[in-house]
C-alpha positions in Angstrom: -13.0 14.6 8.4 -11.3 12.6 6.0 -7.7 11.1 5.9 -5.8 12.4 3.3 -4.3 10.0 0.6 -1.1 11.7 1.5 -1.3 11.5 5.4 -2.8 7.2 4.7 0.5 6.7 2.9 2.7 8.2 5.6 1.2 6.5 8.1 1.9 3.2 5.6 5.6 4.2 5.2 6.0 4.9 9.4 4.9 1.0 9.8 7.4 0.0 7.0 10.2 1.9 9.0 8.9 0.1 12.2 8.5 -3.1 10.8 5.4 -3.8 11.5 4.3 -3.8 7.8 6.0 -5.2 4.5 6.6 -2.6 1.7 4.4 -4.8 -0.2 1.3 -4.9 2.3 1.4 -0.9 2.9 1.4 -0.7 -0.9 -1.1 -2.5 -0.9 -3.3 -0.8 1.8 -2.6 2.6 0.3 -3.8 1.3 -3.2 -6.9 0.2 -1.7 -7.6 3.5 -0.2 -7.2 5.4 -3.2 -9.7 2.8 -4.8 -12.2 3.7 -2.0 -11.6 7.2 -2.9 -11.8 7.3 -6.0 -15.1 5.8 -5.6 -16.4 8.3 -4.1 -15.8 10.8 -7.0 -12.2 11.8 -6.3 -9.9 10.3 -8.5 -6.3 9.7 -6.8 -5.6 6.6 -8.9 -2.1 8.3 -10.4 -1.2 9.7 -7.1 -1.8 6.7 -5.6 0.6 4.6 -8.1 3.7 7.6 -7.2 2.6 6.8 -3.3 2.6 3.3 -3.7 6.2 3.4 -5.5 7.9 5.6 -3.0 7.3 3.1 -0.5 7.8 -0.3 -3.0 10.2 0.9 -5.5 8.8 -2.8 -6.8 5.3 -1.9 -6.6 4.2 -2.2 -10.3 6.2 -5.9 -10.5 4.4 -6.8 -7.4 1.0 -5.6 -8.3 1.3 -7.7 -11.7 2.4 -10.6 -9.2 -1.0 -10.1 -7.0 -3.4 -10.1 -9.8 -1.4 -13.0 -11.7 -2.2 -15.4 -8.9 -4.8 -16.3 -5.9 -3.4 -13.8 -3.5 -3.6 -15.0 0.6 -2.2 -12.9 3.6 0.5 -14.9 5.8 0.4 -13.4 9.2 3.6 -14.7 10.6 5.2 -13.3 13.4 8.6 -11.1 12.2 11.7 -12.5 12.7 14.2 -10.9 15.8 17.7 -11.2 15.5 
């Protein structure tokens, strides 16, 4: 019925592989769902964090960055080569 934290944060890294997310974003979005979570009584906060950091090793520095600052989402289109 539910998506596990584990499957969200899968699905998170597979977009990062693809390009179709930044490492920071899919951090980001798996964050958020533990947050949802966890507000519904399960608390996946510390998993989350390990999630988060396998797929931005600089997850922590970056979190620090969102909360120090308005944060905005740039939808650009991705560069090709």
């Amino acid at each position: 019925m539910y998506q596990s934290l584990e499957d969200f944060a899968s699905t998170r890294q597979k977009a990062v592989n693809d390009g179709l997310e930044s490492r920071e974003l899919a951090a980001l979005m798996v964050e958020k769902f533990a947050e949802g979570m966890n507000a519904c009584g399960t608390d996946k906060i510390h998993q989350a964090d390990q999630l988060c950091e396998s797929i931005d090793p600089n997850y922590q520095k970056n979190r620090r960055l969102r909360y120090e600052r308005f944060a905005t989402l740039t939808l650009t289109a991705r560069q090709t080569k």
